[in-house]
MIBA-590195 format. One line per 2 residues: number of its first residue (from 0); their letters; for each residue x, y, z of N, C-alpha, C, CB. Coordinates in steps of 0.2 Angstrom, whole numbers. Glycine has a CB too. Example, Ala and Ser with C-alpha at 12.3 -4.5 7.8 and 13.67 -1.06 7.14 Angstrom:
2
0) AS) 66:-28:39:62:-22:39:66:-16:39:57:-22:45 | 64:-11:35:68:-5:36:64:0:39:70:-3:29 $
This chain:
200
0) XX) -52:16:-136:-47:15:-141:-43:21:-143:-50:11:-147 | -47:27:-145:-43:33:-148:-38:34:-140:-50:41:-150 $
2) XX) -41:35:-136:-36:36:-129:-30:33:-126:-38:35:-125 | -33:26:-129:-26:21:-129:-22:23:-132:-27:15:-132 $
4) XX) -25:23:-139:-18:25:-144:-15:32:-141:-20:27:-152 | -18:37:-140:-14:41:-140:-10:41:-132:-17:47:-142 $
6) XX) -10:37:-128:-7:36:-121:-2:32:-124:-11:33:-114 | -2:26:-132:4:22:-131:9:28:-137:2:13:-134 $
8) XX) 6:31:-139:12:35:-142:14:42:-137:9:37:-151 | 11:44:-133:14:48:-127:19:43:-124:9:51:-122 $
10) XX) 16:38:-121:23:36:-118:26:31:-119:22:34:-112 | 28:31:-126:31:25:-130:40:25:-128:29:25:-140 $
12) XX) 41:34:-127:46:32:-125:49:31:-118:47:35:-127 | 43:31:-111:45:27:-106:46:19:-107:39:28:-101 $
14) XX) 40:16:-112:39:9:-112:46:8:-115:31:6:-116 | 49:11:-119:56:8:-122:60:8:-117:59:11:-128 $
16) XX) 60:12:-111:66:13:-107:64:6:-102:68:22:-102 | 56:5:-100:57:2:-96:58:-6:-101:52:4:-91 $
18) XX) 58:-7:-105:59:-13:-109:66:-14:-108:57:-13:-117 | 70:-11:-110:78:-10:-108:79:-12:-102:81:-4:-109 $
20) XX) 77:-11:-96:77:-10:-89:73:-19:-88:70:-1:-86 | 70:-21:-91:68:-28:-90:74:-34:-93:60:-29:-94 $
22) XX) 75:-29:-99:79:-36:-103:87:-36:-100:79:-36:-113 | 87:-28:-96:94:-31:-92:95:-35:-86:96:-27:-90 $
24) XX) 88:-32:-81:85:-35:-75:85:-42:-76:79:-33:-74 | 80:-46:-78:78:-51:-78:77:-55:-86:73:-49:-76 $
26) XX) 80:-52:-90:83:-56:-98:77:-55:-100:86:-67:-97 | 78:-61:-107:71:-60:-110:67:-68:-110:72:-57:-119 $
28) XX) 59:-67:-111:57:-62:-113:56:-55:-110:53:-64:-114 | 55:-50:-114:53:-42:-111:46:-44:-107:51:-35:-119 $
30) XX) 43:-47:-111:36:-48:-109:31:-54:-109:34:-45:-113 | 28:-53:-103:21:-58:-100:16:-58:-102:18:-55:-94 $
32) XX) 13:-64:-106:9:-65:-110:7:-71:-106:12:-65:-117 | -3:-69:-105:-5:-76:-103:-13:-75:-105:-2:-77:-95 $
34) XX) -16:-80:-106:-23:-78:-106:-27:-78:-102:-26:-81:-110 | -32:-72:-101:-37:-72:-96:-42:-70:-99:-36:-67:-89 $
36) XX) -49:-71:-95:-57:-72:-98:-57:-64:-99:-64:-76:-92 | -60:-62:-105:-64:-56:-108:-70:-54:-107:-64:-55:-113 $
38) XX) -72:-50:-111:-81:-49:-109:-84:-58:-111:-85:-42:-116 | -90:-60:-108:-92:-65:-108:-89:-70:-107:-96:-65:-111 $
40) XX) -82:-71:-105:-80:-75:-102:-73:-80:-108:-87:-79:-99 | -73:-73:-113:-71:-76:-120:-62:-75:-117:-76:-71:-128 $
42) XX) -57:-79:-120:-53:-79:-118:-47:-75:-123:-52:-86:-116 | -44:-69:-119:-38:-64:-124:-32:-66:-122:-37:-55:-124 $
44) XX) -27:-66:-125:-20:-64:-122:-18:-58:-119:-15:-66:-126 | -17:-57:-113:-16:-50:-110:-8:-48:-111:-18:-49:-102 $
46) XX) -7:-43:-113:3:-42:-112:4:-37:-107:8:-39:-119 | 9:-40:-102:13:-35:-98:19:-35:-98:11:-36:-92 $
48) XX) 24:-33:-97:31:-31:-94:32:-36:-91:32:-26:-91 | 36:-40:-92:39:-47:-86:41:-42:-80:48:-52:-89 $
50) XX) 39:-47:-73:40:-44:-67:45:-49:-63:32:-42:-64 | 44:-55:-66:47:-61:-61:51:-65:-63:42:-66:-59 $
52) XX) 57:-68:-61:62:-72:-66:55:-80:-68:73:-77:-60 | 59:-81:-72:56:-86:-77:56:-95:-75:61:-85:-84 $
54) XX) 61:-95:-69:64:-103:-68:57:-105:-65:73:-105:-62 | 57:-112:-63:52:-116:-59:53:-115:-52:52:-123:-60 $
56) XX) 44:-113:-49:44:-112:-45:38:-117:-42:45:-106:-44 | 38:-116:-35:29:-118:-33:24:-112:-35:27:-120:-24 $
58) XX) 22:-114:-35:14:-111:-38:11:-109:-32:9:-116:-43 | 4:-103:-32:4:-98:-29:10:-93:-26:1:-99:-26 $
60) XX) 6:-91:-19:9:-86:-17:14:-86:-13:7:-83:-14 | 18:-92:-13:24:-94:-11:30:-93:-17:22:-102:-9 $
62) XX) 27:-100:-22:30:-96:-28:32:-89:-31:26:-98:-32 | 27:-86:-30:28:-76:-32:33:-75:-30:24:-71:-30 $
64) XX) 32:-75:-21:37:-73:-20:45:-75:-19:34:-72:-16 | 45:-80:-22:53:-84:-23:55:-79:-28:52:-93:-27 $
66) XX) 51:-77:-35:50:-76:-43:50:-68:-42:41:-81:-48 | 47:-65:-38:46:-57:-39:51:-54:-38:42:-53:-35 $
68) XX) 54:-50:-42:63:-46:-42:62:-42:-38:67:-42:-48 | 66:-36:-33:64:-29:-31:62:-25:-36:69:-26:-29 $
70) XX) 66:-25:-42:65:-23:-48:56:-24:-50:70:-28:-53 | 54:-30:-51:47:-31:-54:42:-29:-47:46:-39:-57 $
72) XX) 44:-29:-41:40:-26:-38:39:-17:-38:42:-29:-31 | 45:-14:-41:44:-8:-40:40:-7:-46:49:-3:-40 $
74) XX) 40:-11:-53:36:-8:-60:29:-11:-56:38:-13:-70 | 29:-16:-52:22:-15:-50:15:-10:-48:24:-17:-47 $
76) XX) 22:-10:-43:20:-3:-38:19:4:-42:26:-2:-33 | 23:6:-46:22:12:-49:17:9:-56:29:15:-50 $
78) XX) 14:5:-58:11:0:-64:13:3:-71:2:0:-63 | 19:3:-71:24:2:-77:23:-4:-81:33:1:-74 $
80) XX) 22:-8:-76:21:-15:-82:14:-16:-83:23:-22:-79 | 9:-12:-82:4:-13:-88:4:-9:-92:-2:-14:-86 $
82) XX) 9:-6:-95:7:-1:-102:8:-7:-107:15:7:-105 | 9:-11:-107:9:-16:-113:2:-17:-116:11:-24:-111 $
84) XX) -2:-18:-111:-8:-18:-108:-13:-12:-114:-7:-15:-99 | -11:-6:-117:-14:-3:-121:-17:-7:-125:-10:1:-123 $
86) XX) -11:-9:-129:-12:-14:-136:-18:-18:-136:-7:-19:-136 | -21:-21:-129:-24:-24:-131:-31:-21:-130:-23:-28:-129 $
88) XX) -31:-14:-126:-37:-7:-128:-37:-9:-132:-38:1:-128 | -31:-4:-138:-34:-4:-145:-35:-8:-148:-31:-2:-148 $
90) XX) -36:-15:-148:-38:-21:-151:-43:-22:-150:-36:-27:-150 | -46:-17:-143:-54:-21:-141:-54:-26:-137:-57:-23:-148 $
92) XX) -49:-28:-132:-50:-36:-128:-52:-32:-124:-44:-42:-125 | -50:-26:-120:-50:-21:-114:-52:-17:-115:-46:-19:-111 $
94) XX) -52:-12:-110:-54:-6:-109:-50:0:-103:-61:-8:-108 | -49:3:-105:-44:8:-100:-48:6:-91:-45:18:-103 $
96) XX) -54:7:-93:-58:6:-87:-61:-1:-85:-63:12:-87 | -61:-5:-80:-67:-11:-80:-66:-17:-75:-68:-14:-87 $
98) XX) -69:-22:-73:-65:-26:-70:-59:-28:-70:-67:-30:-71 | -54:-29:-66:-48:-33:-70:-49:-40:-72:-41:-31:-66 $
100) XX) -45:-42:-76:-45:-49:-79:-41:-54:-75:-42:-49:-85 | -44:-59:-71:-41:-64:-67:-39:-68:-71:-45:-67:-62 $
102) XX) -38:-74:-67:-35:-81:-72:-41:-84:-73:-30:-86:-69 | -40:-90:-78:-46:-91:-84:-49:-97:-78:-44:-95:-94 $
104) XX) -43:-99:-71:-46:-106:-70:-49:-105:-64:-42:-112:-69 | -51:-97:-64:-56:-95:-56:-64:-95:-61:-53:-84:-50 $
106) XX) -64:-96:-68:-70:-97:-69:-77:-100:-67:-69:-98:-74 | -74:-106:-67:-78:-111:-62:-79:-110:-54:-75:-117:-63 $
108) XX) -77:-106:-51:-76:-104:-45:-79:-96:-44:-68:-104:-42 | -83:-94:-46:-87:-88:-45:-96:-90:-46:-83:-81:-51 $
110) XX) -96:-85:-40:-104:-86:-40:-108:-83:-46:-108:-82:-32 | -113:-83:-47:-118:-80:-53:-118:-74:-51:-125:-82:-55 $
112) XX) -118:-70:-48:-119:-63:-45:-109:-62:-47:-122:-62:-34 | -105:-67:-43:-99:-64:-45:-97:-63:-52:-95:-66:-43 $
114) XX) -100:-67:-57:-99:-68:-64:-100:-63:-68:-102:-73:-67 | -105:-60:-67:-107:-54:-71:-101:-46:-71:-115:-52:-67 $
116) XX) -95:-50:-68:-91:-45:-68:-88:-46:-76:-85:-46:-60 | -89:-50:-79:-88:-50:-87:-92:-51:-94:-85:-55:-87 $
118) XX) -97:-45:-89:-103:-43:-93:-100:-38:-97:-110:-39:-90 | -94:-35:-96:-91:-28:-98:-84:-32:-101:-90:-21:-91 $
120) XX) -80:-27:-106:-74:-26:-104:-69:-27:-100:-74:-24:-104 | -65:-31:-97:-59:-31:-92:-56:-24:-94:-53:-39:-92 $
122) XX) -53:-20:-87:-49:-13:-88:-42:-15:-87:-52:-7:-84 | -40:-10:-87:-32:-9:-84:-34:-7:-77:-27:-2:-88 $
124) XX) -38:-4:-76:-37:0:-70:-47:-2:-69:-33:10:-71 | -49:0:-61:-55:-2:-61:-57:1:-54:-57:-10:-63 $
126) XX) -66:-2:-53:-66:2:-46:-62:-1:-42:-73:3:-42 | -61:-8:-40:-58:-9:-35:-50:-9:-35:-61:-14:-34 $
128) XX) -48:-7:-41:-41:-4:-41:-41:3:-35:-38:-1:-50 | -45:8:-36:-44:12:-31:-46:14:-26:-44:17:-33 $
130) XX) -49:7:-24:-52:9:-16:-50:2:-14:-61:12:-14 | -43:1:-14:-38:-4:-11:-35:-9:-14:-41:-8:-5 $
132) XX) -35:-12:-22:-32:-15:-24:-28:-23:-20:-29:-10:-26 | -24:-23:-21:-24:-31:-17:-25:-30:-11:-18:-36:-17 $
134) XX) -26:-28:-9:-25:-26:-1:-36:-29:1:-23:-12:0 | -39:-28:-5:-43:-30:-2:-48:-40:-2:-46:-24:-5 $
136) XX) -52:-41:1:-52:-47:-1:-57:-49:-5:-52:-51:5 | -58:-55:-9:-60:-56:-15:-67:-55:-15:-58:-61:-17 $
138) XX) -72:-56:-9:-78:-54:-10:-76:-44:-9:-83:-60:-6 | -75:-42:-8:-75:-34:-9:-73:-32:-17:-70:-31:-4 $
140) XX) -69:-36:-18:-66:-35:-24:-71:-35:-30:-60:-41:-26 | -74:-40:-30:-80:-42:-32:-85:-40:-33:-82:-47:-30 $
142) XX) -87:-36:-25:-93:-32:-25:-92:-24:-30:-94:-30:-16 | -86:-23:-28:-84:-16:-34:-84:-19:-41:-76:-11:-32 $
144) XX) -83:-26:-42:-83:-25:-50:-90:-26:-52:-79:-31:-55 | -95:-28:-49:-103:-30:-50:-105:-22:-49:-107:-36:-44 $
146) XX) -104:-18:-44:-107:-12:-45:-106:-9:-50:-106:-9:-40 | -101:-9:-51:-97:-4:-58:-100:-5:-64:-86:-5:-59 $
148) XX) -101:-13:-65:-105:-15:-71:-113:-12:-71:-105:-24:-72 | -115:-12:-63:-123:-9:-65:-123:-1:-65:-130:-11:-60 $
150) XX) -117:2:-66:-118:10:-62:-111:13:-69:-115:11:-49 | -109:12:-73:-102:12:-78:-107:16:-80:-98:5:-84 $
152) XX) -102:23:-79:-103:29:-86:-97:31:-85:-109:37:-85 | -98:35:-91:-91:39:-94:-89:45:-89:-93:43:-101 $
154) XX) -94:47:-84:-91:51:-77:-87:46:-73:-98:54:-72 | -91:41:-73:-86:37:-68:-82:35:-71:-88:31:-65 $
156) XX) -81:32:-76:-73:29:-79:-69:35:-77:-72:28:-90 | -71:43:-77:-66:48:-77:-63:48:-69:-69:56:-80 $
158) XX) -70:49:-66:-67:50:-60:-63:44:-56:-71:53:-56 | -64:37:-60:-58:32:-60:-52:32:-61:-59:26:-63 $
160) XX) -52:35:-66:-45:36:-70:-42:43:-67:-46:36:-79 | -45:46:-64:-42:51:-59:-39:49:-51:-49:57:-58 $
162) XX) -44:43:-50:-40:44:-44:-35:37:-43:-46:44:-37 | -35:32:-50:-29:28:-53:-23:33:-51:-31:26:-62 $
164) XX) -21:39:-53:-18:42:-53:-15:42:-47:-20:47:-54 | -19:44:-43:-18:45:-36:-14:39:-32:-25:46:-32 $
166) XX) -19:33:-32:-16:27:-29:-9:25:-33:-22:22:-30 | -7:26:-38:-1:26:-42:4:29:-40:-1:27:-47 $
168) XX) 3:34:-37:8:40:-34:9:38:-26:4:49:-34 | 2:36:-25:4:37:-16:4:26:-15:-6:44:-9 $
170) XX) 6:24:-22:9:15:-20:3:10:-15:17:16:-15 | -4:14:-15:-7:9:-11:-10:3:-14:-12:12:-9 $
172) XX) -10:-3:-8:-13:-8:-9:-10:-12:-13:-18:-7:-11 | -3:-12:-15:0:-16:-21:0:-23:-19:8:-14:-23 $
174) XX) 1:-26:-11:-1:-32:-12:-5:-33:-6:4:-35:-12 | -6:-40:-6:-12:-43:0:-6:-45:5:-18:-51:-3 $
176) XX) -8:-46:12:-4:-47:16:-2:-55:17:-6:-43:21 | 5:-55:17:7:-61:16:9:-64:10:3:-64:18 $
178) XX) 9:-60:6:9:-61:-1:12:-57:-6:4:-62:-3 | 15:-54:-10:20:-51:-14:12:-46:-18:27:-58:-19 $
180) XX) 8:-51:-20:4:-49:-26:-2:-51:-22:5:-52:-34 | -8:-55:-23:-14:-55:-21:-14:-63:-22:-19:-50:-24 $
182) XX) -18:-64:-15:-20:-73:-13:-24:-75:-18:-25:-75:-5 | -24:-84:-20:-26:-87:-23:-34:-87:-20:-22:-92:-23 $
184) XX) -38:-86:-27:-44:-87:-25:-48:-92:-29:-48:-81:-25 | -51:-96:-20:-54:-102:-20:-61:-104:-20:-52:-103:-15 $
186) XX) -63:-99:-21:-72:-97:-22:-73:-96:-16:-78:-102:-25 | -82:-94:-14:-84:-92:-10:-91:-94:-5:-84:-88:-11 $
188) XX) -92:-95:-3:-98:-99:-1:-103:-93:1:-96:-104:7 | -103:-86:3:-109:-83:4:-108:-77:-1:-112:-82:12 $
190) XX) -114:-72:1:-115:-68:-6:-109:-63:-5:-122:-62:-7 | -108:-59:-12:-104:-52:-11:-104:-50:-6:-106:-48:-15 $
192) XX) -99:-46:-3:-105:-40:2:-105:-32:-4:-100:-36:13 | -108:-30:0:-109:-23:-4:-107:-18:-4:-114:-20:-4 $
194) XX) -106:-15:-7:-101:-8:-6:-107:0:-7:-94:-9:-15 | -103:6:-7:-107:10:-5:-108:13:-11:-106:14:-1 $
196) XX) -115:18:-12:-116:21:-17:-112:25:-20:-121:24:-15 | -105:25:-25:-100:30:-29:-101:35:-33:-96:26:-32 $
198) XX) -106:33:-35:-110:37:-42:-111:45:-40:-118:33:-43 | -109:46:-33:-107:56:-35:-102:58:-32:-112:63:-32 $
């Protein structure tokens, strides 16, 4: 929370340029407000920076891509639009570091091994943000949020949030292929697979 804060008042004055930069772009609202499951599955409102016009579309990844501006793909890509996203560190829904927060209606569609990815905090940023982000598929995705929950120290949040950096600079994995943002997930029929030991 203390970090939060002091990253939203370091860059309070990027989030104002890019707020300006949205409500010209794409009107208002400035901002994306929607609820996803928290720790134990409990439901917050997350806020981000609007990325997509607002009219009706079809739903999934068809939709998106009708809805995503050039514009909202580059705050993507450079993840401009989650500084909103502080706020809710400092409230306590998140956590800088951790799973990220899907939608509330893939709740019923995750195995018990995959569920325990909301034993923790949902982050802004997390392991499977930096080792491929949409680019990867959902049981991998999965497998790095279950590891990270049994292996989470404060060395690893750092050397997450070090190499968050990295992937932000060099724009990897912003989407799944075929898709603007990342495919609809439909559950899964066999286990996780496993990922490698990170922890040095």
């Amino acid at each position: 929370m203390v970090a939060a804060s002091l990253l939203a008042i370091l860059l309070a004055p990027v989030a104002a340029v890019v707020a300006v930069l949205v409500a010209l772009r794409l009107g208002r609202p400035v901002l994306f407000r929607q609820a996803r499951p928290g720790r134990h599955g409990r439901p917050f409102v997350m806020i981000k920076f609007r990325t997509m016009h607002t009219e009706e579309s079809a739903s999934g990844p068809a939709g998106d891509r009708h809805r995503l501006t050039r514009f909202g793909l580059w705050l993507r890509s450079t993840s401009l639009d989650e500084l909103p996203s502080l706020w809710n560190v400092i409230r306590g829904e998140m956590s800088l570091v951790g799973p990220r927060p899907l939608l509330l209606g893939y709740l019923g569609r995750y195995t018990p091994e995959q569920a325990r990815r909301h034993e923790v905090r949902p982050g802004i940023t997390g392991l499977a943000q930096v080792n491929g982000r949409n680019a990867l598929d959902w049981e991998e995705r999965f497998s790095y949020d279950t590891w990270y929950v049994d292996n989470r120290s404060l060395r690893l949040d750092l050397r997450i949030l070090l190499a968050t950096a990295r992937t932000v600079v060099a724009r990897r994995g912003i989407a799944a292929p075929g898709t603007p943002t990342a495919h609809e997930f439909h559950g899964t029929a066999g286990p996780s697979r496993q990922v490698a030991d990170l922890s040095r």
